[in-house]
N, C-alpha and C positions, 0 to 999 in steps of 0.2 A: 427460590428460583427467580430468574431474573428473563426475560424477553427479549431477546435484542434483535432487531430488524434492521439490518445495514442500508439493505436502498431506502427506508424511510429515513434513516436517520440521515444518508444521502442528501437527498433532496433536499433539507433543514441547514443543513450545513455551510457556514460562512467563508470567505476568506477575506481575511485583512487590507487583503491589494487587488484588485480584480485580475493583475495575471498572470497571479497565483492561484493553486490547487484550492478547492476549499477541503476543510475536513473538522472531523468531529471524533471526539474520544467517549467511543461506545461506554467501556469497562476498563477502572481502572485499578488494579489490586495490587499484590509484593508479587502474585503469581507470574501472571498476565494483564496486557494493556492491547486494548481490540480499537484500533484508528479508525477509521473510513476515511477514502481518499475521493472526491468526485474531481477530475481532470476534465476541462471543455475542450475542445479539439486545438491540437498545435501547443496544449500545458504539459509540462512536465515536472518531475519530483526527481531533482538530480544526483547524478549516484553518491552513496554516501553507507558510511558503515555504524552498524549496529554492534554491541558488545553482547546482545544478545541475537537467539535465534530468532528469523524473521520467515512469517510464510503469508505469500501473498496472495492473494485468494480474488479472481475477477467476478464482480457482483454483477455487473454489468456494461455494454459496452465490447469496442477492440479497442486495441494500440497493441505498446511493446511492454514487456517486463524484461528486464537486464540482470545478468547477475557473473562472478567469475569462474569463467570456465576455466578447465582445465588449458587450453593454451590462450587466457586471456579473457577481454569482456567478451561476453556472449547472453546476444541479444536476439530473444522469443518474438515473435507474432501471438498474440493472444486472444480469448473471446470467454466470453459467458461462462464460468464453471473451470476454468481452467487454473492451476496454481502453480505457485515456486516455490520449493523452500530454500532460505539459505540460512546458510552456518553463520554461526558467530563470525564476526569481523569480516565476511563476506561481504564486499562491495554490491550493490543491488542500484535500481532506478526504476522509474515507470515513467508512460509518455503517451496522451493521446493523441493519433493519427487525427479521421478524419469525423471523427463523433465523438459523444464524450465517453469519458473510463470510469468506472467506478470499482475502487479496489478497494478491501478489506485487508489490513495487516495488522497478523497477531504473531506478537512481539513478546517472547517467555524466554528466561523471565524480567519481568518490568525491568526497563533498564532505571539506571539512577538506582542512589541509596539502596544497599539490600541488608 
């Protein structure tokens, strides 16, 4: 059994460019691959598609979660506990408004090599 605390691993977590998202990869298996996203306010993680399925899960924080609706993008208000899922090849995004976001995305199964 394994532990995994997302807002701790949050808070740890780097990014390359300061403005950019930082994030950390929780767990990484052939299963499942669990990210953490921490977004500072005015960051975003621009839409983009996954081959696999993507659910997005608000650890902490508002902003937006995006994803395609039926008549096109369609873009959520979000907070504390709230989630998305989307389908494979589903276009998605996230973006913090006016404090920071901290998202958890678990992404099954692992994309890349199966």
């Amino acid at each position: 059994m394994k532990l995994i605390k997302p807002a701790d691993a949050a808070r740890s977590a780097v990014s390359a460019n300061p403005d950019r998202p930082a994030t950390a990869v929780l767990l990484d298996t052939p299963d499942v691959r669990l990210v953490v996203f921490r977004l500072a306010a005015g960051q975003e993680v621009a839409a983009h598609r996954s081959s696999s399925s993507v659910l997005l899960t608000v650890v902490s924080g508002t902003g937006f979660l995006s994803g395609e609706g039926v008549e096109g993008p369609d873009e959520r208000a979000c907070v504390a506990g709230d989630w998305v899922a989307c389908e494979p090849n589903e276009l998605h995004a996230m973006r913090a408004t006016g404090e920071e976001l901290v998202v958890l995305a678990t992404i099954t199964p692992r994309p890349g090599n199966r």
